[in-house]
C-alpha positions as CSV (number, residue, x, y, z in Angstrom):
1,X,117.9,107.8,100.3
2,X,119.0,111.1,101.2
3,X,119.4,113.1,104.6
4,X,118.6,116.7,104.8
5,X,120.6,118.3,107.8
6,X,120.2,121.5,109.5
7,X,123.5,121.0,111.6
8,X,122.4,118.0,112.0
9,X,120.1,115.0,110.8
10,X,116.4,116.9,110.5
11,X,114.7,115.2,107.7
12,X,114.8,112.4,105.3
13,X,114.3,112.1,100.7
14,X,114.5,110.0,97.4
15,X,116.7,110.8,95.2
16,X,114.4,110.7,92.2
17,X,116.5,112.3,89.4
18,X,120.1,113.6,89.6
19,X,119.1,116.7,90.4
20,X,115.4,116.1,92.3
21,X,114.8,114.8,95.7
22,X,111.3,114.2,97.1
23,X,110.2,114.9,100.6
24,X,107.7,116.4,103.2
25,X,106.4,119.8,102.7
26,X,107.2,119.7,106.2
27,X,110.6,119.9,106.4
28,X,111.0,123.5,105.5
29,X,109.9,126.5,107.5
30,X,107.9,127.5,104.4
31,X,107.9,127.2,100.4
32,X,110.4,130.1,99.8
33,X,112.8,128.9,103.0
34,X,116.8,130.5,103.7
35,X,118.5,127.7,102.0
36,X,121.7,128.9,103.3
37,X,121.2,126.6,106.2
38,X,119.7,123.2,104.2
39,X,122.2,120.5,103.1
40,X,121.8,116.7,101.6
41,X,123.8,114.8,102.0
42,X,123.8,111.4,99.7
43,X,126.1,108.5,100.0
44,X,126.1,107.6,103.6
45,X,124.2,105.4,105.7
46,X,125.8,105.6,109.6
47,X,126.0,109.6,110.6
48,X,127.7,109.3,113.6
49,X,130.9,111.0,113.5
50,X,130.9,112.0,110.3
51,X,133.8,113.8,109.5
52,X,133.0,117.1,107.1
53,X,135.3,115.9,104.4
54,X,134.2,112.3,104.5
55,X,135.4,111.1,100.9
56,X,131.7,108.9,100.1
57,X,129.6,111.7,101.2
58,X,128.2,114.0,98.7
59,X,127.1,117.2,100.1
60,X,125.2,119.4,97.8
61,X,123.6,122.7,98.1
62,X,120.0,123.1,97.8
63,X,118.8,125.6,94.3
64,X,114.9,125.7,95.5
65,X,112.1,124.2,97.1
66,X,108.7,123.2,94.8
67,X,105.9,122.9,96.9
68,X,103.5,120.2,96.5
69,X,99.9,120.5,95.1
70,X,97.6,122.6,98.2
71,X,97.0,119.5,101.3
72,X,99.8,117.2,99.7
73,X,102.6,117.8,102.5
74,X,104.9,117.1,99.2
75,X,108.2,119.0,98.0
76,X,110.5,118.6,95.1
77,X,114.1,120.2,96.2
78,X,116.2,120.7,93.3
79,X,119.9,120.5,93.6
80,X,122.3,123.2,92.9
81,X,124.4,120.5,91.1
82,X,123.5,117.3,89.9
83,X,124.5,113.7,92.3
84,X,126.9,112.5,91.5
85,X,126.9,108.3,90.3
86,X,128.3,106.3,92.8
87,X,127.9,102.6,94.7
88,X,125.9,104.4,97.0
89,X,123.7,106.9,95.2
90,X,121.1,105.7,93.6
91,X,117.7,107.1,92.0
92,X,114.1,105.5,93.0
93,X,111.6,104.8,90.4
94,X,108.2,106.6,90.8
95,X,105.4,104.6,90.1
96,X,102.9,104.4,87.5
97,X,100.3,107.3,88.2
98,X,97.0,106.4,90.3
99,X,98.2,102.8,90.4
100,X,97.4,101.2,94.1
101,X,99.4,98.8,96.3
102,X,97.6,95.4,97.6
103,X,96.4,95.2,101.1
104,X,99.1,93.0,103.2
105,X,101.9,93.6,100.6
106,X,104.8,94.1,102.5
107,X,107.2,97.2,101.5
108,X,110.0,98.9,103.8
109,X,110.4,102.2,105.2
110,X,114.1,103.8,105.1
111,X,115.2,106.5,107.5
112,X,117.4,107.9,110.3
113,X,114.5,108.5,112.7
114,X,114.5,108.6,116.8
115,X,114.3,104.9,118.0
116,X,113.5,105.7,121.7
117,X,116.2,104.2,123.5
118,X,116.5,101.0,121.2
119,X,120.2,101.9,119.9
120,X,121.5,102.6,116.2
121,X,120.8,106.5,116.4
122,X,122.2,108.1,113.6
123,X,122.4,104.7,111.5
124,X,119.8,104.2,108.1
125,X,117.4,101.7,109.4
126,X,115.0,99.8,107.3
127,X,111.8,98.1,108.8
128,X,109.4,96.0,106.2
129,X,105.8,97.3,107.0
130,X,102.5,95.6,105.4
131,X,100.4,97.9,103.3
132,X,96.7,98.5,105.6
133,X,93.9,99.5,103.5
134,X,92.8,103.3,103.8
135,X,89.0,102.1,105.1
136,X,90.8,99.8,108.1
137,X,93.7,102.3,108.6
138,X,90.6,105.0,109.4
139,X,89.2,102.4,111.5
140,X,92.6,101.7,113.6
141,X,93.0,105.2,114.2
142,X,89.3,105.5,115.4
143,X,88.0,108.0,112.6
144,X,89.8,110.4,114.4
145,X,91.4,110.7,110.7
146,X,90.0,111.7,107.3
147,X,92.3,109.4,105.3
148,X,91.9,110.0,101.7
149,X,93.0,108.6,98.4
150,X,96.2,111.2,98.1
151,X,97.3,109.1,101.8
152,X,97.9,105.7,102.2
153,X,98.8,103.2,105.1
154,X,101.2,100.3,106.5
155,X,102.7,99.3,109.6
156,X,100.7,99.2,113.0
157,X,103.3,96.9,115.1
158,X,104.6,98.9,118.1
159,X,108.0,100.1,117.6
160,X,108.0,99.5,113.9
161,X,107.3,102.7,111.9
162,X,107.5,106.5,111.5
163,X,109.4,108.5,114.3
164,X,110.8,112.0,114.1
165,X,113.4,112.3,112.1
166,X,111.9,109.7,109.6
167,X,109.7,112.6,108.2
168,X,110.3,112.7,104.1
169,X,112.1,109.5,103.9
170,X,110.3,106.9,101.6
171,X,108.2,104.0,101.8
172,X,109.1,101.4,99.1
173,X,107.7,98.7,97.4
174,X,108.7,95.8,95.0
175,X,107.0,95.8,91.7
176,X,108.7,92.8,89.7
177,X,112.2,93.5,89.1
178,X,112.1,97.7,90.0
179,X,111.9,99.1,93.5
180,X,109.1,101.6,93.7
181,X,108.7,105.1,95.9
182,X,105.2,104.5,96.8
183,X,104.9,106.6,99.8
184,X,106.8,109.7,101.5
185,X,106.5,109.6,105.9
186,X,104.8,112.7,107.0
187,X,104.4,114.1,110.7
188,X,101.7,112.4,112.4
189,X,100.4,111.1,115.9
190,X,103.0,109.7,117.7
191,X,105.8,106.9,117.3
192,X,105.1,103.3,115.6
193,X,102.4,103.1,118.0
194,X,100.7,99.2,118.5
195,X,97.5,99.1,116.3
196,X,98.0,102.7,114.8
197,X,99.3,102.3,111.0
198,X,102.0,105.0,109.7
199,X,100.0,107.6,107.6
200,X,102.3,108.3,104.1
201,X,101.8,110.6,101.3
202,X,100.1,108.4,98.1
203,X,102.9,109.1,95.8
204,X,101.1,107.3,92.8
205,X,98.0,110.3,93.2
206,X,101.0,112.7,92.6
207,X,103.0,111.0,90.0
208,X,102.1,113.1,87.1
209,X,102.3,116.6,88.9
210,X,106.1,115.0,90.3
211,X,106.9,114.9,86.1
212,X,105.3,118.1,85.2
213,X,107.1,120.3,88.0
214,X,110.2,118.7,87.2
215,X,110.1,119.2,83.6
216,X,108.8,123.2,83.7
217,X,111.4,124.1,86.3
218,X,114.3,123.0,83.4
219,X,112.3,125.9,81.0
């Protein structure tokens, strides 16, 4: 898990490769953005009082910004310089491509997102979410949303799920001894609202195009 400051704490990513972090499209003002102003950051967990030469932090500068596949909301940002290995920088597995998560599994969301007035601002929270099927996430959100197979769904509890700030961060499931990116939080309605499951990015539907547009950017 990776922050992506602007100053501050703007948006979240995965740490798929050394040098490759997944996130929301979303996060940047455009596909070509000034990347004079982008950080990540890898290594820490609590932001608070950070100090700019904090010896676990990594801080690497950003090289360019892939943009996903047209209606993804996906981006590959390649570092300028590879991470680092540490205790606290890892890489996430991607999944098998078009493989699909059972309804009620339970998988967690990571991020650094607003929590209204609960506490821990700033501090990496976790929250274990069950995976909703596409056809009753539609229904939960009224068919007010065309939810399709490059989406999926989980979490629906009041004040568990995707807030600002969580945008980019991953969803992640356990598939036998490997944890899994299956998802990537995107802006949507509202905060972990009760009965309203958190829309992510279906990073299995993407898994192949994720290899390919890491590969060709190394020619």
């Amino acid at each position: 898990m990776c922050s992506l400051p602007r100053s501050s704490h703007w948006c979240g990513g995965s740490l798929i490769r050394e040098e490759w972090v997944l996130t929301d499209r979303q996060c940047f003002s455009s596909c070509v953005p000034d990347l004079s102003e982008y950080r990540v950051w890898l290594g820490v967990s609590d932001l608070r009082g950070l100090a700019p030469n904090s010896s676990f932090r990594q801080e690497v500068s950003i090289s360019h910004v892939i943009c996903g596949p047209e209606g993804s909301n996906l981006a590959l940002i390649r570092l300028a310089q590879p991470a680092l290995p540490a205790d606290s920088v890892h890489t996430i597995q991607l999944p098998v491509a078009g493989c699909s998560i059972v309804d009620g599994s339970m998988c967690s969301m990571h991020g650094w997102g607003e929590t209204k007035g609960t506490g821990h601002e700033g501090v990496l929270k976790v929250v274990h979410l069950p995976m909703i099927s596409n056809e009753r996430c539609s229904e939960q959100h009224r068919g007010n949303l065309h939810i399709t197979d490059t989406k999926i769904c989980a979490g629906g509890k009041k004040d568990e799920g995707v807030c600002e700030r969580d945008y980019g961060g991953p969803l992640v499931c356990q598939e036998g001894e490997s944890r899994v990116i299956v998802g990537v939080s995107v802006h949507g309605r509202g905060c972990a609202r009760a009965n309203r499951p958190g829309i992510f990015i279906n990073v299995p539907f993407y898994t192949q195009w994720i290899h390919k547009a890491t590969i060709n950017s190394l020619h």
